[in-house]
C-alpha positions in Angstrom: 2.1 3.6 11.2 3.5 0.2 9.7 6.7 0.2 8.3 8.2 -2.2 5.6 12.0 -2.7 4.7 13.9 -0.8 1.8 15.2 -4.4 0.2 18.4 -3.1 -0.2 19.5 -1.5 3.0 16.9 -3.1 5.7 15.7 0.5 6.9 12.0 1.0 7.8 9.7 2.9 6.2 6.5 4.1 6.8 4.3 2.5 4.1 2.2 6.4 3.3 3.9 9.2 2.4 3.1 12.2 0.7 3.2 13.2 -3.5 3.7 17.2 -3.7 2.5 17.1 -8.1 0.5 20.3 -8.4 -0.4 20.3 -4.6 3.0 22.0 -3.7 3.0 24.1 -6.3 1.6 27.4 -4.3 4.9 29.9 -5.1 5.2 32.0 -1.9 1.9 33.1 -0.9 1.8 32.5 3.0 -1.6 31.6 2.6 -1.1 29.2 0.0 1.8 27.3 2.6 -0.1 27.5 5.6 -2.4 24.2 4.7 0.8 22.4 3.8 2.8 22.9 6.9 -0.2 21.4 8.3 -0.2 18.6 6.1 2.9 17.4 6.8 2.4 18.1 10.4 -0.1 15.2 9.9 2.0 12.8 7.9 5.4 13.2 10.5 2.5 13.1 13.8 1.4 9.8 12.3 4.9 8.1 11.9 5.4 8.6 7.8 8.1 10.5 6.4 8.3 9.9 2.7 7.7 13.4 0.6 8.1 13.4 -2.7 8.9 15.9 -5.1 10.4 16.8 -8.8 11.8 19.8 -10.5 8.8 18.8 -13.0 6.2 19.8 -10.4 6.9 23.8 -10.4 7.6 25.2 -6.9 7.0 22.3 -5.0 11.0 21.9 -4.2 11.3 25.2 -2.5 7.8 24.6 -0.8 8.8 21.7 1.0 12.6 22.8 1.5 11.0 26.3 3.0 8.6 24.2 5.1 10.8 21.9 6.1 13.1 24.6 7.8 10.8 26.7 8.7 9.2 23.9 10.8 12.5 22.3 12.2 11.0 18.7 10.7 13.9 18.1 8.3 15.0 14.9 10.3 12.1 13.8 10.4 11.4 13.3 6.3 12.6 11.0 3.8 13.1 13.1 0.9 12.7 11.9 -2.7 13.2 14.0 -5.5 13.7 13.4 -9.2 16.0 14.6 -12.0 13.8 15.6 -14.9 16.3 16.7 -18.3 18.8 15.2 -21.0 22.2 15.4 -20.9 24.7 14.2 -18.0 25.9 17.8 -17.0 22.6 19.2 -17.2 21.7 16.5 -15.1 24.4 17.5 -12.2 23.2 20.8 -12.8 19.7 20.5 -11.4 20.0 18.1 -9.0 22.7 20.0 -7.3 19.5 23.0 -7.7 16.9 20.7 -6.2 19.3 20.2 -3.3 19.6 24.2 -2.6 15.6 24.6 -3.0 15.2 21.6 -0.6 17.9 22.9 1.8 19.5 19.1 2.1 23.1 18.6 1.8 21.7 15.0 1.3 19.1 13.4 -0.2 17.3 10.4 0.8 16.1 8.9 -2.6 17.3 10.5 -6.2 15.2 9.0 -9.2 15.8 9.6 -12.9 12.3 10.8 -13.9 10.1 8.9 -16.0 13.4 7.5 -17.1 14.3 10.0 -19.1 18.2 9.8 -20.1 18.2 7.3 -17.8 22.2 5.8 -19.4 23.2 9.1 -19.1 22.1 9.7 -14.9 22.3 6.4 -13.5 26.3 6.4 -13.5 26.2 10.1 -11.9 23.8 8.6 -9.5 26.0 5.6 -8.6 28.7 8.1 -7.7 26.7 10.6 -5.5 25.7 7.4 -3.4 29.0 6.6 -3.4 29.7 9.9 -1.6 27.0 10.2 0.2 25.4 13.1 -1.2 22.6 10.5 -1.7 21.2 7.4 -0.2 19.1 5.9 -2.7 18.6 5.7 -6.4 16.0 4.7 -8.5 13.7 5.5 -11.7 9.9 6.8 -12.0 7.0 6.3 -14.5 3.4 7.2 -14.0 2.0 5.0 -17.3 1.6 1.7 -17.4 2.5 1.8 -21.3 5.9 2.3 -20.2 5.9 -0.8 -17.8 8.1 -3.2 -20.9 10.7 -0.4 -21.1 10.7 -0.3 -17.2 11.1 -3.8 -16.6 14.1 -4.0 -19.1 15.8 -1.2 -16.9 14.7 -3.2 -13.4 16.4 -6.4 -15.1 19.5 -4.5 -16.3 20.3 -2.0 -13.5 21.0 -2.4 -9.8 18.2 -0.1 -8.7 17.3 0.6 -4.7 13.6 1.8 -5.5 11.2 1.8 -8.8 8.1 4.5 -8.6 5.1 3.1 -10.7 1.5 3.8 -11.3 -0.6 1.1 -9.3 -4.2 0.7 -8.1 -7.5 -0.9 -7.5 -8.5 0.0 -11.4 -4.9 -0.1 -12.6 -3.3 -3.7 -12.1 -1.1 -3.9 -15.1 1.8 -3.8 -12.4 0.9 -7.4 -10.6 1.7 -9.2 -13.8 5.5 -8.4 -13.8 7.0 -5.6 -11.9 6.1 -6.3 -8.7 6.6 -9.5 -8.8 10.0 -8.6 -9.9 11.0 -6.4 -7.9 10.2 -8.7 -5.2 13.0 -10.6 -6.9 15.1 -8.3 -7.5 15.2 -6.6 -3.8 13.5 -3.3 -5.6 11.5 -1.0 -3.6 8.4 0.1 -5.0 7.0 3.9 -4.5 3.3 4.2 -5.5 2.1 6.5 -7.4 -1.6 7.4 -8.5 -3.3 5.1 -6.1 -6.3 6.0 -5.9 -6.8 4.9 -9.7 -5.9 7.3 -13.2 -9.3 8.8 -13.5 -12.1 9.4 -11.2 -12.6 6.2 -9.4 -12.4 8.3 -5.6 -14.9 10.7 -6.9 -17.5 8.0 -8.1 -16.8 5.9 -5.0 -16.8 8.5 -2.6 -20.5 8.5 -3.6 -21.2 5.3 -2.5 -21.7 3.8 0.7 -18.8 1.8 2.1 -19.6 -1.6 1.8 -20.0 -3.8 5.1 -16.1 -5.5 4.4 -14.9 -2.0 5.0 -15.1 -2.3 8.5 -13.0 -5.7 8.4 -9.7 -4.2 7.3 -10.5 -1.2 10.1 -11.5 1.3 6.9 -13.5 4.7 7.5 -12.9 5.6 4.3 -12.9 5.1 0.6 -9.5 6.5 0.5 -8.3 4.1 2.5 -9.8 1.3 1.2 -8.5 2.1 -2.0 -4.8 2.6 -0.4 -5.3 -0.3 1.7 -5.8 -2.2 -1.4 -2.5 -1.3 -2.9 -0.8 -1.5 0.1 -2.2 -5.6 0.4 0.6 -6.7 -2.2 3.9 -7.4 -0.1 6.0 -6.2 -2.5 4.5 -2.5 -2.4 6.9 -0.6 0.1 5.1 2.9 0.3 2.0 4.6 -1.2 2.5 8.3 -2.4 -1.1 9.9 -2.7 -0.8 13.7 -3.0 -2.8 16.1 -1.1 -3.1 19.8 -0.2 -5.6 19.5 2.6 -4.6 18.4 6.0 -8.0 16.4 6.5 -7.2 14.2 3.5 -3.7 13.5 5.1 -5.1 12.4 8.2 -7.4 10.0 6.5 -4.9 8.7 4.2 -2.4 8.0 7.2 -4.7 5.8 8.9 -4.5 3.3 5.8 -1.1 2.7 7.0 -2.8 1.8 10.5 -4.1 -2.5 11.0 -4.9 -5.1 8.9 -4.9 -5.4 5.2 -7.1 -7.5 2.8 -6.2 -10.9 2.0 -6.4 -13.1 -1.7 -10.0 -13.1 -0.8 -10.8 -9.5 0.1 -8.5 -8.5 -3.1 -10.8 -10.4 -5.4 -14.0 -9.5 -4.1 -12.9 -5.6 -4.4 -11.6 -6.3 -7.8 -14.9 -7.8 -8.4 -17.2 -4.8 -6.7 -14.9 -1.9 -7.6 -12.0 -2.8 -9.9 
């Protein structure tokens, strides 16, 4: 799998990784777990390592933290999680409980969700990097309606990473963000990928078109995370999966050559 550089440290990463909202969030049931271990089996085989998680997404925390150990893989992931409340001690409070439920004295990537009380968790953030107890630090929104308030923050704050809605049928991003946080040395997570509403489900009717073959795609999946994945300043693509088999074809859109201007605008034209 390709890699691209965090801006602000150099450090590779693999440009798919894996979302865990409402996938992970199975409780305890054995049965429920067994598909995920496999799933990120998949991801680490194929050289990715980014999962990410929030204390939003129900038991998806402990999933991956009982996974993780129970499979011996915990070196081998790049774990981003979120804080998700108001209120700087409250803050503390649960990301200090997302570290116990994801068994990590350290955490690769902490992110103020959605950018809620974002004044009040940025400082604590700062500090925790500081002392290692994290690496990175960033802020999260899934809506592009939020992108004015989002740039603001990306102009005003030192930020290693920025997690944003982007896709083939959701391009608000390419005006500014991106082109700022290319500026600014942001990394950019990517979220929702495969589009907002059913744009995979209405493709994956289709027949791939003859270009797919070009940018080495089997897949609608990959086309569309191909697509993303085509703008320079996107560092790593977070589609969200229970199922093994959609892991291993979303990997291989981290695999080859991506579409050029060209490509771009003829799939905007087709598809977008």
């Amino acid at each position: 799998m390709q890699t691209r550089p965090i801006p602000s440290s150099g450090e590779p990463l693999p440009v798919i990784g894996c979302g865990t909202w409402r996938t992970f969030d199975v409780g305890a049931s054995p049965v429920a777990r067994a598909p995920l271990a496999d799933v990120l089996h998949v991801l680490f085989t194929a050289g990715g390592s980014v999962i990410d998680s929030s204390p939003m997404y129900g038991s998806s925390e402990e999933v991956v933290g009982d996974l993780l150990a129970a499979g011996g893989s915990r070196d081998e992931a790049f774990l981003a999680t979120k804080v998700w409340t108001t209120g700087r001690q409250a803050g503390i409070t649960q990301m200090q409980r997302s570290m116990e439920l994801l068994q990590a004295s350290r955490i690769d990537l902490m992110q103020v969700h959605n950018m809620i009380d974002a004044r009040a968790h940025l400082p604590t953030l700062r500090g925790w990097k500081t002392e290692g107890r994290i690496r990175y630090l960033g802020v999260t929104h899934y809506m592009s309606s939020a992108f004015d308030e989002l740039e603001a923050m990306m102009r005003a704050e030192r930020l290693d990473f920025v997690q944003l809605n982007y896709a083939l049928d959701d391009r608000a991003a390419e005006q500014r963000l991106l082109p700022l946080a290319a500026e600014r040395g942001i990394a950019i997570l990517v979220n929702r990928p495969f589009g907002g509403g059913d744009l995979l489900g209405r493709l994956g009717r289709s027949k791939l078109p003859d270009w797919a073959a070009e940018i080495g795609c089997t897949s609608w999946a990959q086309i569309l995370l191909k697509f993303v994945l085509a703008n320079p300043a996107v560092t790593c693509a977070i589609p969200a999966t229970s199922r093994p088999q959609h892991m291993s074809d979303n990997v291989q859109a981290g695999i080859g050559n991506y579409p050029d201007a060209a490509l771009r605008a003829r799939m905007i034209a087709a598809l977008g």
